[in-house]
KERONU-284695 format. One record per residue (C-alpha): y, z, x. Coordinates in pm, whole numbers. Layout:
! KERONU-284695
+--------+--------+--------+
|      Y |      Z |      X |
+--------+--------+--------+
|      Y |      Z |      X |
...
+--------+--------+--------+
END
This chain:
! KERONU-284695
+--------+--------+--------+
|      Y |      Z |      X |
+--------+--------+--------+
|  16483 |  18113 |  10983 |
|  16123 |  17991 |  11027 |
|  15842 |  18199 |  10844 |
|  15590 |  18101 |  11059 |
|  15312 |  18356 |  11128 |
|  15031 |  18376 |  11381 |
|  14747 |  18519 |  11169 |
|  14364 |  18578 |  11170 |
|  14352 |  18714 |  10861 |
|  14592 |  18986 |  10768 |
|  15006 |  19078 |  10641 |
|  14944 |  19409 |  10678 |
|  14769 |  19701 |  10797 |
|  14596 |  19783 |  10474 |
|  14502 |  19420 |  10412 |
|  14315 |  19432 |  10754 |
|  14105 |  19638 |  10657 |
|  14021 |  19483 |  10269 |
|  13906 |  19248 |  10453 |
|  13678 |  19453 |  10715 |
|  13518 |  19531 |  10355 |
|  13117 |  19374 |  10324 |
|  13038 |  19277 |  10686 |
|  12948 |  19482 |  11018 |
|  13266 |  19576 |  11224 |
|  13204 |  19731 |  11542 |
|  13440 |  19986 |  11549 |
|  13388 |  20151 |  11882 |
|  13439 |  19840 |  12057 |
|  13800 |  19834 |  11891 |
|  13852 |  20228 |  11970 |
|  13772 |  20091 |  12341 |
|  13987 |  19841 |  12333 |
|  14266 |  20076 |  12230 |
|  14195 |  20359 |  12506 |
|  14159 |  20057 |  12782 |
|  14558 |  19953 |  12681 |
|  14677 |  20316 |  12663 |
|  14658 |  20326 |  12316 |
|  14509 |  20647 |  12102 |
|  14297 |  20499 |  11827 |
|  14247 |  20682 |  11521 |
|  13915 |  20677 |  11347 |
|  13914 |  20327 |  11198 |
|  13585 |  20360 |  11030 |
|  13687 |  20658 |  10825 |
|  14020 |  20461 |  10772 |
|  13817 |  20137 |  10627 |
|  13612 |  20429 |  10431 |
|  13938 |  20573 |  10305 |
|  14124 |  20285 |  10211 |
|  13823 |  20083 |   9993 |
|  13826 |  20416 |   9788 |
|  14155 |  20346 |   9717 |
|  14329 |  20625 |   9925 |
|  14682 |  20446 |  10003 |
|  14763 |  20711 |  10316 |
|  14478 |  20543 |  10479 |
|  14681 |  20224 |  10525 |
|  15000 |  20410 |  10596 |
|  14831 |  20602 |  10896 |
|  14653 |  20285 |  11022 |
|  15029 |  20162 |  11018 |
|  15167 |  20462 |  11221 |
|  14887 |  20423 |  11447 |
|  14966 |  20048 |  11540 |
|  15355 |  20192 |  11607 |
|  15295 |  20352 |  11865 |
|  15202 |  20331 |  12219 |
|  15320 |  20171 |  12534 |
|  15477 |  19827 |  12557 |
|  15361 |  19532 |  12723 |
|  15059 |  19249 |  12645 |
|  14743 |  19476 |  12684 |
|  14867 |  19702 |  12403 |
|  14989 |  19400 |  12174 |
|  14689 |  19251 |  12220 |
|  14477 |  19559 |  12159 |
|  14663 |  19578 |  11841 |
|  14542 |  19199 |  11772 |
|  14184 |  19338 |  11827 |
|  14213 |  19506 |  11496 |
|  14272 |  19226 |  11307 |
|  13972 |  19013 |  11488 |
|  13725 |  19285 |  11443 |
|  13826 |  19282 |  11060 |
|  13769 |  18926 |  10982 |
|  13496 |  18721 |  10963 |
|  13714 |  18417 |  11065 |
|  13772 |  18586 |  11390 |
|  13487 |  18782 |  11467 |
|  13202 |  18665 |  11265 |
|  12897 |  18394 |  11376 |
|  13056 |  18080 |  11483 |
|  12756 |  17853 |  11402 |
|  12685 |  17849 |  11045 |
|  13006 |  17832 |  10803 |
|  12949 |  18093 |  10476 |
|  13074 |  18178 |  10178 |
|  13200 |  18428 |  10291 |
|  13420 |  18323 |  10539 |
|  13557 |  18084 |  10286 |
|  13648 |  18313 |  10077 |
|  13833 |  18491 |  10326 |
|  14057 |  18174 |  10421 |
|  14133 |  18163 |  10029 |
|  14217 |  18531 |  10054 |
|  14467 |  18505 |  10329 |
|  14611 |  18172 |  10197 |
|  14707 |  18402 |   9886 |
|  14870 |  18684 |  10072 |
|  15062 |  18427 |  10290 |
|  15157 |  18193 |  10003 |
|  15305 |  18519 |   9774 |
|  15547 |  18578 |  10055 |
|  15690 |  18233 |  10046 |
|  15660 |  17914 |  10202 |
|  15557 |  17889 |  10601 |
|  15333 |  17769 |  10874 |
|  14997 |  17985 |  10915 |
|  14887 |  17955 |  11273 |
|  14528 |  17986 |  11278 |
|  14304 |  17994 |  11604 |
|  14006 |  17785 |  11604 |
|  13787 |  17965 |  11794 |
|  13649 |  17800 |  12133 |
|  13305 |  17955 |  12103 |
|  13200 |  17773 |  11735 |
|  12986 |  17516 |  11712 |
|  13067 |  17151 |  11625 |
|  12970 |  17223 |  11233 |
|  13158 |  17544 |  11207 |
|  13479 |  17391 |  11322 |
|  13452 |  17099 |  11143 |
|  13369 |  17278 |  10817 |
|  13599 |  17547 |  10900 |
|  13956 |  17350 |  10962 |
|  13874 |  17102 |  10657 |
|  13828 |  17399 |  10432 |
|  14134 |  17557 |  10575 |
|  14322 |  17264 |  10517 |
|  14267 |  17249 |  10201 |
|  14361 |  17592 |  10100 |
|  14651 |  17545 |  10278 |
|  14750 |  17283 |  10042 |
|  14597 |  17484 |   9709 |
|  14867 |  17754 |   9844 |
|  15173 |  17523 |   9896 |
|  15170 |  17607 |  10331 |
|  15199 |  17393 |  10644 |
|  14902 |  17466 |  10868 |
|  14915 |  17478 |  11260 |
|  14609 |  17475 |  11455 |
|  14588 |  17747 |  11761 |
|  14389 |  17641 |  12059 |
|  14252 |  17856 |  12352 |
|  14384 |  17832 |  12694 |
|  14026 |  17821 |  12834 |
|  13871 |  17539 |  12655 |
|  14199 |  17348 |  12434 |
|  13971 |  17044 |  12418 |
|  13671 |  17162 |  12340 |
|  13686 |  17060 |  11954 |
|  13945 |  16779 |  12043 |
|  13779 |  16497 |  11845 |
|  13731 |  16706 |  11503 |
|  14110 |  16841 |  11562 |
|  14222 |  16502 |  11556 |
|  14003 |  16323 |  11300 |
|  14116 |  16640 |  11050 |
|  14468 |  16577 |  11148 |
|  14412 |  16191 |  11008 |
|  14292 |  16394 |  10701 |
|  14514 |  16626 |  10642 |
|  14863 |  16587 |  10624 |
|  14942 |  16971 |  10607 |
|  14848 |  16977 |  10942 |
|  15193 |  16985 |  11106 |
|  15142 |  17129 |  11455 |
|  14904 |  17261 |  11769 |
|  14985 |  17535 |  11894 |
|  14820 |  17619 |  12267 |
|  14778 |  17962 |  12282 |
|  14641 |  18295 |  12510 |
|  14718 |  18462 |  12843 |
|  14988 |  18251 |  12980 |
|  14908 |  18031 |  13235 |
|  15064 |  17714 |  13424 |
|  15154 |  17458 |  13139 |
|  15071 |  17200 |  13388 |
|  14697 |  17262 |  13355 |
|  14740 |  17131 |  12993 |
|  14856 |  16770 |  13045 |
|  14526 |  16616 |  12913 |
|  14570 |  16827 |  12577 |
|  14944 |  16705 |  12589 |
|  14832 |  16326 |  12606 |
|  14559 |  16358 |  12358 |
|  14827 |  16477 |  12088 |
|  15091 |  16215 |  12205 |
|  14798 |  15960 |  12157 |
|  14791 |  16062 |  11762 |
|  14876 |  15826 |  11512 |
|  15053 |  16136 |  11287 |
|  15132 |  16318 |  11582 |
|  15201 |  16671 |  11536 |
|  15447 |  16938 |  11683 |
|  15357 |  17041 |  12020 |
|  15389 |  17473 |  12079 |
|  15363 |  17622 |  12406 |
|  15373 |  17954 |  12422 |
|  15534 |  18033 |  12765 |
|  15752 |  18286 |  12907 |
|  15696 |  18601 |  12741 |
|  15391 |  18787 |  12949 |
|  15656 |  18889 |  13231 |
|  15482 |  19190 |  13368 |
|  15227 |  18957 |  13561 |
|  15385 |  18711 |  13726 |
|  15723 |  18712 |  13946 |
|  16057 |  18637 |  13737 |
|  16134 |  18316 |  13897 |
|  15770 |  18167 |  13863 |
|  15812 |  18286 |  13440 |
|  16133 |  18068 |  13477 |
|  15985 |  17782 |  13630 |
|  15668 |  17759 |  13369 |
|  15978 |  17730 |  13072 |
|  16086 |  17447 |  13218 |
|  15747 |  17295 |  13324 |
|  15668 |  17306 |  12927 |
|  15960 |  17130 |  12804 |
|  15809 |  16887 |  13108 |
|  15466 |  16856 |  12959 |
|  15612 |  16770 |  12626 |
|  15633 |  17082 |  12400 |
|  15852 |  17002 |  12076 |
|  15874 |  17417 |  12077 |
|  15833 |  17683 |  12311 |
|  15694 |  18008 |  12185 |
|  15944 |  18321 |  12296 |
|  16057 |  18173 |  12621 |
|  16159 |  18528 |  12652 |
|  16180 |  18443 |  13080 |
|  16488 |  18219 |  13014 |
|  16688 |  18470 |  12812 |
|  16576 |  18808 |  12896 |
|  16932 |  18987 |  13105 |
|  16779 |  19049 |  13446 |
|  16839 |  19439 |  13419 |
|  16594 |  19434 |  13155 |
|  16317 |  19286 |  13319 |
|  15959 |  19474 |  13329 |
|  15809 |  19599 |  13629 |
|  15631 |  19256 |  13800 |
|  15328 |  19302 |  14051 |
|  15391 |  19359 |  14414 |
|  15186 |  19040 |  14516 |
|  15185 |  18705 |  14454 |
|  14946 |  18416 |  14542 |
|  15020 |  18163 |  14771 |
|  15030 |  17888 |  14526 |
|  15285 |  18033 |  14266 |
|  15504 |  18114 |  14550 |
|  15472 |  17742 |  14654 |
|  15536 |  17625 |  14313 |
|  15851 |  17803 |  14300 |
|  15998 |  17730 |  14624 |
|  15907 |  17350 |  14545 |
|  16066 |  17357 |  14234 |
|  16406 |  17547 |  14381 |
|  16396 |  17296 |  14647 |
|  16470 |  16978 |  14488 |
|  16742 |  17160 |  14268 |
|  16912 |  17391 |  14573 |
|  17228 |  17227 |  14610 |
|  17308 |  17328 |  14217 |
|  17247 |  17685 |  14311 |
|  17368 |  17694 |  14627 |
|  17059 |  17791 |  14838 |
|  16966 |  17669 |  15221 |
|  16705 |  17387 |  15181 |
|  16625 |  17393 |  15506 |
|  16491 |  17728 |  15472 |
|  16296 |  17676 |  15196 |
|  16106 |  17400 |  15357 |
|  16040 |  17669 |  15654 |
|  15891 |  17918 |  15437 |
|  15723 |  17619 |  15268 |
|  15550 |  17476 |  15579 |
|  15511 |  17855 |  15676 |
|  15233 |  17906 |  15364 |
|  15082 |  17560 |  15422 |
|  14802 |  17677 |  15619 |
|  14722 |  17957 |  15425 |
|  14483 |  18029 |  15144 |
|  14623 |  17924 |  14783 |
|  14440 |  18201 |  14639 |
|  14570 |  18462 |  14863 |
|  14822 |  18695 |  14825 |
|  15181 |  18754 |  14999 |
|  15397 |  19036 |  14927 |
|  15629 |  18989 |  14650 |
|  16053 |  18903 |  14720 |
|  16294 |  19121 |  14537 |
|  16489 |  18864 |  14336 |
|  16838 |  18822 |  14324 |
|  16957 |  18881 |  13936 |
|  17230 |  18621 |  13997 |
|  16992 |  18339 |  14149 |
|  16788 |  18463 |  13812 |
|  17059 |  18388 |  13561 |
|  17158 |  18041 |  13762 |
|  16771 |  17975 |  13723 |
|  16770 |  18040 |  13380 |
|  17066 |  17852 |  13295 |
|  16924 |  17571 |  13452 |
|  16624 |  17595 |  13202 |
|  16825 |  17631 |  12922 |
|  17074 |  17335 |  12949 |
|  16732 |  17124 |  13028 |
|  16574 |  17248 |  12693 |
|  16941 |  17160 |  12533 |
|  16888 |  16830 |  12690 |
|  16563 |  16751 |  12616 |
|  16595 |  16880 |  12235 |
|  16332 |  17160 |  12290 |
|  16320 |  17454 |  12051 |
|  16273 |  17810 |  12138 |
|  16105 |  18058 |  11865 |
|  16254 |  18393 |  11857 |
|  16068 |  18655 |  11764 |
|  16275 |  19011 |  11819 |
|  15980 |  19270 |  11741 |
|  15720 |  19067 |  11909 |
|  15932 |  19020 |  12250 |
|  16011 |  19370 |  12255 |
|  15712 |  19499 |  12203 |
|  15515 |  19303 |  12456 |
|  15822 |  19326 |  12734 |
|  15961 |  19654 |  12676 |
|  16296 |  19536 |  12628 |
|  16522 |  19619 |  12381 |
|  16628 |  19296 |  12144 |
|  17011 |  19392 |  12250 |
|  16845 |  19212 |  12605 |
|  16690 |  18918 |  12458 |
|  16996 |  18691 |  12473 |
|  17034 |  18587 |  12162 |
|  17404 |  18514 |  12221 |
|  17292 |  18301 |  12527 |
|  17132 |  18102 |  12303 |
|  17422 |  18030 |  12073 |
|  17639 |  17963 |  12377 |
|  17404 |  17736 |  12545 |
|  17403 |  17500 |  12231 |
|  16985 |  17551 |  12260 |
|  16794 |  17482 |  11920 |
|  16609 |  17830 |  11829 |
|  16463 |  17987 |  11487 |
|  16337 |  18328 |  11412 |
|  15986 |  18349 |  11314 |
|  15796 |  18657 |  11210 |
|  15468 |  18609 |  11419 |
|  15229 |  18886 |  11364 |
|  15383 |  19136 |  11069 |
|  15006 |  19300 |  10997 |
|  15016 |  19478 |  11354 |
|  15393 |  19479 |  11443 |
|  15505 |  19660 |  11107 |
|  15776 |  19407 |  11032 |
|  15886 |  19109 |  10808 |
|  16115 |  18801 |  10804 |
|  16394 |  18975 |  10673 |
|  16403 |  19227 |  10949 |
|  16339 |  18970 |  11240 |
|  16657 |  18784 |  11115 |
|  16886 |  19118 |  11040 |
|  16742 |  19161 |  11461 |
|  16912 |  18827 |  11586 |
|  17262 |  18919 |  11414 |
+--------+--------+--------+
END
């Protein structure tokens, strides 16, 4: 097991909104959020309203509320909304650290710490200023340690750098900081190699997380694939989900109908220089490949229907290089199902085990999935 938790502030639903308590949330922009994803949003103001007087069936049907709705990562990350517009962490001024906010770390340290030891996975957020973050992640570090937990630092996508030099100089500090964790709408690992060498260049260097391979409704299944594998390339210790390598290919989520020119290049390249292994006709892969050369990277081509047994050959090609290269893969049953659709039964667990592949079970977001440890390991069997 792994009690590791991605959190901006809250356990659970009632918690969430304790801590929308004293400072302006913006709840229509949260309802919109919700009817945007397909999600019905009940009226959280009157919710916040019910729950500081103390009414516990304000919490329960904030809870029922964030069970239901479609799969897939608009709604999941709709549900994530609620706990950014609750916290001042998340959602609050950037540029000046408060009281306030401090106060809030210590609060969240507290609920974490009285469920037992883990790794909070906090996301320093790309807009604050140079003062905030510095203030922000030394003060967090230090609660961290008040409360007994290993602290991993969550960087956006867009701008993983952009507080580099104060990540790293608090990493010196702080020995609780164990781990970065690159995080948001997947995209291809490869565009992170300067974030990869700037951690390998640590002296303490921390774990590396990527999270890859779970957002399978918008890209094609073999390009999902081939990101897995280009992580465990650009040096990830762990690989967050990597849902793509182990999802059974009848289970797979609707994909779009296009693709661009330069993900379909990427993943004829990559099939190329492994075709003999799965059997396929070189040859023609460099015709289709000298075929898209002239055209636009940006532009789209219609989408292949893909083979589920090329799939599974694909994905057991990832997996034996993650057993290889000593890569772990972080399970997390409610998390994957909700964002894929899939039911865990699909996750392949057992392919896993019988690949010899290094995995734990981690409990990610409980606040806005409704679940805990206990139930994410009882999942995996």
């Amino acid at each position: 097991m792994d009690p590791h938790l991605h959190l901006y502030g809250a356990l659970t639903p009632g918690q969430a909104l304790e801590l929308a308590q004293g400072h302006a949330v913006d709840w229509g922009w949260l309802a919109g959020c919700w009817r945007d994803a397909g999600l019905t949003p009940p009226d959280f103001a009157a919710l916040a309203r019910r729950h500081a007087a103390g009414e516990g069936d304000a919490d329960r049907e904030l809870a029922d509320a964030l069970a239901t709705g479609p799969a897939g990562f608009a709604a999941f990350r709709a549900r994530y909304d609620l706990v950014i517009a609750c916290s001042r962490w998340a959602s609050g001024r950037h540029d000046r650290w408060t009281r306030e906010t401090a106060d809030e770390i210590d609060r969240v340290c507290s609920y974490v710490a009285a469920r037992g030891p883990a790794e909070m996975r906090v996301l320093v957020p790309g807009t604050a200023s140079d003062a905030w973050a510095e203030a922000a992640v030394d003060h967090l570090a230090m609660a961290a340690v008040r409360h007994g937990l290993h602290l991993a630092l969550s960087l956006p996508r867009s701008g993983p750098l952009r507080h580099w030099p104060l990540i790293a100089a608090a990493i010196a500090r702080h020995p609780c900081i164990t781990g970065i964790d690159l995080c948001g709408i997947e995209d291809e690992p490869s565009e992170h190699a300067a974030l990869a060498a700037a951690i390998a260049a640590c002296p303490r260097r921390p774990a590396f997380l990527v999270h890859v391979g779970e957002q399978l409704r918008e890209v094609q299944p073999l390009t999902a694939v081939r990101r897995v594998w280009d992580a465990v390339a650009l040096g990830a210790d762990r690989l967050g989900h990597a849902l793509a390598v182990r999802l059974d290919p009848a289970a797979w989520p609707s994909t779009p109908a296009w693709e661009r020119v330069d993900e379909r290049c990427a993943r004829l390249a990559w099939l190329q220089w492994q075709a003999d292994e799965l059997g396929l006709d070189a040859d023609a892969i460099d015709r289709e490949l000298g075929d898209l050369a002239s055209r636009d990277p940006a532009s789209q081509v219609a989408a292949e229907s893909i083979d589920p047994g090329l799939l599974l050959a694909c994905q057991d090609a990832v997996l034996a290089r993650i057993r290889q290269a000593g890569r772990t893969i972080e399970v997390c049953p409610t998390s994957n199902r909700v964002v894929s659709g899939a039911p865990v039964s699909a996750h392949g667990i057992e392919r896993l085990r019988a690949a010899g592949v290094s995995w734990v079970v981690g409990s990610d977001d409980p606040g806005i999935l409704g679940t805990t440890l206990a139930e994410e390991i009882a999942q995996t069997g």
